[in-house]
C-alpha positions as CSV (number, residue, x, y, z in Angstrom):
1,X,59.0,112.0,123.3
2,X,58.3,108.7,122.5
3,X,54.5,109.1,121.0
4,X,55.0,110.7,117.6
5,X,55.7,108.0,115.2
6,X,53.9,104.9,117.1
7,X,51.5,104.3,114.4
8,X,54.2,103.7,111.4
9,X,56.3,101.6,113.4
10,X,54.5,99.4,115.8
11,X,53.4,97.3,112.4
12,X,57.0,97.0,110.8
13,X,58.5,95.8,114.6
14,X,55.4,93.7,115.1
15,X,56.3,91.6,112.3
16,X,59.6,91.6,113.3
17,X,58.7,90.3,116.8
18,X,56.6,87.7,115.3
19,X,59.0,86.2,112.8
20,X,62.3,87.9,112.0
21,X,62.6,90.2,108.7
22,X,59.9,91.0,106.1
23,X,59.7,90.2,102.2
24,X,62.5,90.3,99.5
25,X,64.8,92.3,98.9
26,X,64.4,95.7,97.2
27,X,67.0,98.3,96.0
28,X,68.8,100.2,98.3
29,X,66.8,103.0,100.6
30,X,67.0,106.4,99.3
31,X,68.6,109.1,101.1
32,X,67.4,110.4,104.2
33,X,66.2,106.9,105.0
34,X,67.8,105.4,108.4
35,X,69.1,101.7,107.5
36,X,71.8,101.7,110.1
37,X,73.5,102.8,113.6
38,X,77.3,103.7,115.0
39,X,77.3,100.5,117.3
40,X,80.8,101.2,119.2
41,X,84.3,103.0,118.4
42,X,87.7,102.4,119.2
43,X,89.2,105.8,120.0
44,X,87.4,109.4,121.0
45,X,85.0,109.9,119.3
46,X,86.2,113.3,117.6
47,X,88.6,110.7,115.7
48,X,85.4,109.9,113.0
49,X,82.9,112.5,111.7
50,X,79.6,111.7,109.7
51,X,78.9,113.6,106.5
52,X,75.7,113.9,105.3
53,X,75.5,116.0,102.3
54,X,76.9,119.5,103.7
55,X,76.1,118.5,107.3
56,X,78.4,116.7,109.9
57,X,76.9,114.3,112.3
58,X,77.8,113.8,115.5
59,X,79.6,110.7,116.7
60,X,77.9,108.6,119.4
61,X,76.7,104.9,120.0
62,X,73.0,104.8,118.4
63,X,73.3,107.4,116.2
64,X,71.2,106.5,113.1
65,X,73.3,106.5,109.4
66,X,71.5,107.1,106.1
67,X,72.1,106.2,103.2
68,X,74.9,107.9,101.2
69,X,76.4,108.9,104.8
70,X,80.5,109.1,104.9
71,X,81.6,107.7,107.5
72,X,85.6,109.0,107.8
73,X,88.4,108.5,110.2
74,X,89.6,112.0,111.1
75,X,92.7,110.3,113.2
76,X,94.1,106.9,112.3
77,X,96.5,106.6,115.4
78,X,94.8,107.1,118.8
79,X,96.6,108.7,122.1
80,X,97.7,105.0,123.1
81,X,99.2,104.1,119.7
82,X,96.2,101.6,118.8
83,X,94.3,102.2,115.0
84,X,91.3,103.9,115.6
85,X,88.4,102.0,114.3
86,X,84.4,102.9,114.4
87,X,81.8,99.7,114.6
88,X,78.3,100.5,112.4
89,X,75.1,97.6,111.7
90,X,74.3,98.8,108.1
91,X,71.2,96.7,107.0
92,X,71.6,94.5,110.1
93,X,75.4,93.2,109.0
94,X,78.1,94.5,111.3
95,X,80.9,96.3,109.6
96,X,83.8,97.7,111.0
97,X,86.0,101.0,109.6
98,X,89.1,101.8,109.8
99,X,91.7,104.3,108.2
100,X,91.9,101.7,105.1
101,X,88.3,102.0,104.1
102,X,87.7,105.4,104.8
103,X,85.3,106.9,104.0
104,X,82.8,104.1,104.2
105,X,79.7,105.1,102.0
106,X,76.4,103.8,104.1
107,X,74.2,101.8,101.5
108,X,77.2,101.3,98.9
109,X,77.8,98.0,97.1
110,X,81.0,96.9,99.9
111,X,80.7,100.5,101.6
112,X,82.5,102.1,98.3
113,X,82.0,105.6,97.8
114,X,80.1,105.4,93.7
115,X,79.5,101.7,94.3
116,X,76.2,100.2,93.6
117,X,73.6,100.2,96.2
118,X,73.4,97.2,98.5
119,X,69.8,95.4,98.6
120,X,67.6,96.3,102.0
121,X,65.3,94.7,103.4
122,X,61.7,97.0,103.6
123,X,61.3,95.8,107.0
124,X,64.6,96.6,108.4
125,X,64.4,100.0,106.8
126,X,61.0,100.2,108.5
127,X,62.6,99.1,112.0
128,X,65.8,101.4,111.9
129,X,64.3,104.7,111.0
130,X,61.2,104.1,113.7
131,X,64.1,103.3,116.3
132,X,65.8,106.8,115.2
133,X,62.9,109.0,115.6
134,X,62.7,107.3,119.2
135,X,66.3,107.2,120.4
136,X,67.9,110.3,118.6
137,X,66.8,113.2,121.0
138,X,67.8,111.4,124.2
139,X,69.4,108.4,123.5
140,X,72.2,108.9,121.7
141,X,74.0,111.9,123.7
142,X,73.3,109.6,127.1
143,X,75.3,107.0,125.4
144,X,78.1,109.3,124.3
145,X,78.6,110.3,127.5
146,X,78.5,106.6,129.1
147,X,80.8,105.3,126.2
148,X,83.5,108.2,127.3
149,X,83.7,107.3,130.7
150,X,84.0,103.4,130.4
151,X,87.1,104.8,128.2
152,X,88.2,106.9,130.5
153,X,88.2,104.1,133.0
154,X,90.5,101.9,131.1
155,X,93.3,104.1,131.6
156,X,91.8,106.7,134.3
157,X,90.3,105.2,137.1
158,X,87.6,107.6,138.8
159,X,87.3,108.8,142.2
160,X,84.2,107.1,142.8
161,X,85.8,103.9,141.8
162,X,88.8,104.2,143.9
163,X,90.0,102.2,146.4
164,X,86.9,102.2,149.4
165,X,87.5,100.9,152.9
166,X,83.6,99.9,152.9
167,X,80.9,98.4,150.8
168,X,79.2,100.4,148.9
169,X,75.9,100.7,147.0
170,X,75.9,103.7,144.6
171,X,72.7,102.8,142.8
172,X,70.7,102.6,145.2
173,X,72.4,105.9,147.7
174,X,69.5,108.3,145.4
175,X,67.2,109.6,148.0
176,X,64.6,106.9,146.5
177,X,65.2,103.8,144.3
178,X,62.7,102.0,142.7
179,X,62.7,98.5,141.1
180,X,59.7,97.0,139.6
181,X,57.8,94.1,141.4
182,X,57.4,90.7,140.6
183,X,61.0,90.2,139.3
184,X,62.4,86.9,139.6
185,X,66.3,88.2,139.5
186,X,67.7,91.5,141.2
187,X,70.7,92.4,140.5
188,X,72.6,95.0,142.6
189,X,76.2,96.6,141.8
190,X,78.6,96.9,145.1
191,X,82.1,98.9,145.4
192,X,84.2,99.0,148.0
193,X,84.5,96.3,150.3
194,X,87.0,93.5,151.2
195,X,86.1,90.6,149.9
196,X,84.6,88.0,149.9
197,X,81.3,89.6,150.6
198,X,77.6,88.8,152.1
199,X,74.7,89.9,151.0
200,X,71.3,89.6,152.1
201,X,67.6,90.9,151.1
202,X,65.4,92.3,153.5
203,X,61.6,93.6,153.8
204,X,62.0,97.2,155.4
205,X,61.9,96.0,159.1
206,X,62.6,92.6,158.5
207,X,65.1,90.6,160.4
208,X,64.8,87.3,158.4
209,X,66.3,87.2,154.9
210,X,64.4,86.8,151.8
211,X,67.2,85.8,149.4
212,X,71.6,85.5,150.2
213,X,74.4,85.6,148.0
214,X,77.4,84.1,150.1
215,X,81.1,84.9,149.3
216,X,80.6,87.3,146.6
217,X,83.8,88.0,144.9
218,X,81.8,89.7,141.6
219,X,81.3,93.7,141.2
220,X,77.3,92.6,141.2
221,X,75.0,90.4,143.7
222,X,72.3,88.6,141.8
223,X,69.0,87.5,144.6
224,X,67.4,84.9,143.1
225,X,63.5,85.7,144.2
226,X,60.5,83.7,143.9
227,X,58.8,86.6,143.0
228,X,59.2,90.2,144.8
229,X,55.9,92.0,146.1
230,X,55.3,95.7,145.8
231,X,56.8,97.0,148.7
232,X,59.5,98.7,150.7
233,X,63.0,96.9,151.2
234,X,66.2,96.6,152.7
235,X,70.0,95.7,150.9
236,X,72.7,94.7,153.5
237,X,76.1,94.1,152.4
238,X,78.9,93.1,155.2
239,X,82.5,92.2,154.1
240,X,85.3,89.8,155.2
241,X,86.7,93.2,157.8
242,X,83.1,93.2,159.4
243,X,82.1,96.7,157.6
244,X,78.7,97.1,156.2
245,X,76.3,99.1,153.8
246,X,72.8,99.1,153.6
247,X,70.4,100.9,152.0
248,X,66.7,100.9,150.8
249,X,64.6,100.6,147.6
250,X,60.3,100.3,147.0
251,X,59.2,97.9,144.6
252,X,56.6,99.2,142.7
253,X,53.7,98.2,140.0
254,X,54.3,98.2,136.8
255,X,52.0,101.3,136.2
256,X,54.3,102.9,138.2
257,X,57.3,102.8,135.7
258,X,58.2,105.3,133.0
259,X,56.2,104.5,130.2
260,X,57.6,104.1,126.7
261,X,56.1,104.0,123.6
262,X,55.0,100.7,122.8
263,X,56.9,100.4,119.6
264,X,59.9,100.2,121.8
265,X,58.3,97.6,124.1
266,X,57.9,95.7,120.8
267,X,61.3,95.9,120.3
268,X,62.2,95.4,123.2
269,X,60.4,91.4,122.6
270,X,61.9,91.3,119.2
271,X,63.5,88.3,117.6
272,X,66.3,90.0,115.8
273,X,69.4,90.1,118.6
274,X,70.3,93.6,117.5
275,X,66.7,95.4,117.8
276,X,66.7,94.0,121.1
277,X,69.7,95.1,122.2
278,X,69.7,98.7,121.0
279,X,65.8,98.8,122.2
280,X,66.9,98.0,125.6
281,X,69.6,99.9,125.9
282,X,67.1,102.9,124.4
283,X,64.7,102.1,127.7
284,X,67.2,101.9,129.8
285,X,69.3,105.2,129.0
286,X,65.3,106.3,129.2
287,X,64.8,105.7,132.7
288,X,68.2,107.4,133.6
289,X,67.1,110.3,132.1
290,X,64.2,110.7,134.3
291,X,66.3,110.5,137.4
292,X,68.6,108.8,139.9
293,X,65.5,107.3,141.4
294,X,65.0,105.5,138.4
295,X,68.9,103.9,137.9
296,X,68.3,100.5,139.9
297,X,65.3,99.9,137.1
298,X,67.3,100.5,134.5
299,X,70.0,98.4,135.6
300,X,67.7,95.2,135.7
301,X,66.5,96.4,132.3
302,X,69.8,96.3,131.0
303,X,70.6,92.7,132.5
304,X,68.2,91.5,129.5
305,X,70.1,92.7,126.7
306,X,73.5,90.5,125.3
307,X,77.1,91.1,127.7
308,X,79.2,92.0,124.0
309,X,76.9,94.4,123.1
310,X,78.8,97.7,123.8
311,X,76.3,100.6,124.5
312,X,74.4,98.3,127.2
313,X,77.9,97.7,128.8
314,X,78.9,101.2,128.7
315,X,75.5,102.7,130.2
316,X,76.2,99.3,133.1
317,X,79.1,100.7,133.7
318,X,77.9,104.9,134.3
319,X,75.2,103.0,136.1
320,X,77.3,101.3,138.7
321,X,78.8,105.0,139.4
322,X,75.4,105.8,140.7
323,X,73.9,109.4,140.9
């Protein structure tokens, strides 16, 4: 999936990793070039629709936008009475829609519909349409799905995150879990539990801890590790009414992880906060898709990329909800 496009794009995100943005300005992209993304939306996401010419686009977080896209709010008013509003990066400047500038017009002077094109930069016009061929088969309908129930959550807790009278540790219940060695920082979601909480890292048939987090009161542990060897170990969680959880997980080498193209792992090192972010989140939702196995990886992935950005909080949160 991620192989196609490799040898247009690893240059333009190169550059970008090295030193920010390329050159000076040049009119805006023509159509069917990818200078933007839907970053987050307040409201369902059948409240906005994409036009492109005769076709509509489907709504979700990392869906690319092209210039002369209509970006419309179909319902003002959501369920809950608050205005309905949809969150795109157009040319790398965040811009936010609502019911009074509908329909924004994607590469318009001020988003107006008949406006004069707005100046883009050749490399991020490089660095957003390589990021769309990568995420737009896999990416974007993982995020949809992640962004709907963090939603949901807000008003309709689910049964997994219910009330538990034990610790829990959904990310790492898959039948194997894998994390990659030689991390410095694991980070493990918990549920359930009364708390405070203790936590402590074992190797498989270990009885002496490796790293201890002490009166946990947070929905994550964070181990602080020297530096963890490839190998088999153990997670034990005990709460303040004596109930416990524990579970294993195999470090492995790095050869062992999904690979992705290495355009994304360019972007993934990139300067600019925003190609970072999105890349991230791209290889994380990447390593859910191939599995349950592969969620604990992804989390850790996902620790790298900035708290406000909304599609790496969403997928976090359909993460800590486990398999």
């Amino acid at each position: 999936m991620f192989h196609h496009y490799r040898q247009a794009l690893v240059p333009a995100l190169a550059a970008i990793a090295a030193g920010g943005l390329l050159g000076a300005p040049v009119p805006a992209a023509t159509p069917e070039t990818v200078i933007g993304y839907v970053i987050d939306y307040q409201g369902s996401s059948s409240a906005f629709a994409i036009r492109r010419g005769a076709t509509s686009i489907g709504v979700a977080p990392a869906q690319g936008l092209e210039a002369g896209d209509e970006v419309t709010i179909v319902k003002p008013i959501g369920n809950a009475g608050q205005a309905n509003t949809i969150t795109l990066s157009v040319a790398g400047t965040y811009v936010t829609v609502g019911s009074l500038n509908s329909p924004f017009c994607v590469g318009s002077q001020n988003g107006k519909c008949g406006a004069a094109p707005e100046a883009v930069t050749p490399g991020i016009v490089a660095m957003l349409t390589g990021l769309q061929n990568l995420l737009s088969s896999v990416v974007a309908p993982s995020l949809r799905v992640a962004k709907a129930d963090y939603d949901s959550a807000q008003s309709m807790p689910l049964a997994s995150r219910g009330t538990s009278s034990s610790p829990a540790l959904p990310i790492v219940a898959a039948p194997s879990a894998y994390v990659p060695a030689d991390l410095a920082m694991l980070v493990i979601p918990i549920s359930g539990g009364s708390q405070p909480l203790q936590v402590a890292l074992y190797d498989a048939n270990g009885s002496l801890p490796i790293a201890q987090q002490h009166d946990l009161t947070d929905a994550d542990a964070h181990l602080q590790l020297r530096k963890l060897p490839v190998g088999k170990y153990r997670i034990q969680v005990d709460d303040a009414a004596s109930k416990a959880a524990s579970w294993t997980f195999e470090a492995v080498a790095a050869t062992s992880l999904p690979q992705a193209d290495p355009s994304l792992e360019v972007a993934m090192n990139a300067n600019q906060a925003f190609v970072r972010d999105l890349a991230l989140t791209a290889y994380a939702s990447f390593l859910q898709s191939k599995g349950p196995q592969w969620y604990l990886t992804a989390y850790q992935e996902l620790q790298k990329a900035s708290p406000d950005f909304p599609p790496a909080r969403d997928l976090l949160f359909r993460l800590r909800e486990g398999p």
